[in-house]
N, C-alpha and C positions, 0 to 999 in steps of 0.2 A: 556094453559100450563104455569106452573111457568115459570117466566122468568129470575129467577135469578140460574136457573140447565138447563144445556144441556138434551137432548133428551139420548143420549149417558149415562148420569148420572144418569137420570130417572131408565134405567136400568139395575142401579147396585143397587138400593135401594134394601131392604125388601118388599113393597111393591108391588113391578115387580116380585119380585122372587115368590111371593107366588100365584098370579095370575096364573104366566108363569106355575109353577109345576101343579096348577089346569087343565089349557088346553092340557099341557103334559098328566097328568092321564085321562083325557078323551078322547083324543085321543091315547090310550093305547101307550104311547112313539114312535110314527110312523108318517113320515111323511105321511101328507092324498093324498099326488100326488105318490109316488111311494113306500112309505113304508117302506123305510130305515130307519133305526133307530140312523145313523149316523150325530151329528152334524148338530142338531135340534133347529129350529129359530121359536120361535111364529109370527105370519105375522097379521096384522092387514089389514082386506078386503078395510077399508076405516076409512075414519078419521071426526070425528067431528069437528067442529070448534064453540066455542063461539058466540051467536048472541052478545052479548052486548063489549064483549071484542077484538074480532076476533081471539085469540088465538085457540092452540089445543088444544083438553084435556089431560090430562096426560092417558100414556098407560094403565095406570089399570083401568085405569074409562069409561073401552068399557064391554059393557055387553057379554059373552064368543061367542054369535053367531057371532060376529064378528072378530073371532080368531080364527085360525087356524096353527097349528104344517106343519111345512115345514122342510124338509133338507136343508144346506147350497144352494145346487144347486138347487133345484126345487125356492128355495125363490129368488135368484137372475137371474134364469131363468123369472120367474112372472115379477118382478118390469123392466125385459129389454120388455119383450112382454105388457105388461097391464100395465096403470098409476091408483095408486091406486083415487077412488073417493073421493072427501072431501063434506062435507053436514055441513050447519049450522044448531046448536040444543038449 
């Protein structure tokens, strides 16, 4: 992950936005736990990390199976029950 932009900054790029629209239209604007179409969080199943660097990678750069439309709630429901996994690539 750059380390000179927050995660949080990542974001708000162009980048993130045009990814995030992509997993939105494939998951026809719904979240895939309950279906709400309310206040919609793209969730990342799990995270890569850099072998040579140990960094993340940046949010766009996960191939879409590993992305999935969530609601507000269903996505902070997840991350209180399940820790997401991190794998070196």
């Amino acid at each position: 992950m750059t380390k000179d932009i927050s995660y949080i900054e990542m974001l708000l790029t162009e980048r993130w936005r045009q990814k995030r629209e992509k997993i939105l239209e494939r998951d026809s604007r719904k979240c895939r736990n309950c279906g709400s179409s309310q206040n919609l969080h793209i969730h990342h199943r799990q995270y890569h990390t850099d072998n040579k660097t140990g960094l993340k990678r940046e949010p766009w750069d996960y191939d879409n199976k590993y992305l999935v439309t969530l609601c507000e709630k269903c996505h902070e429901a997840g991350h209180q029950q399940y820790q997401i996994p991190s794998f070196n690539s």
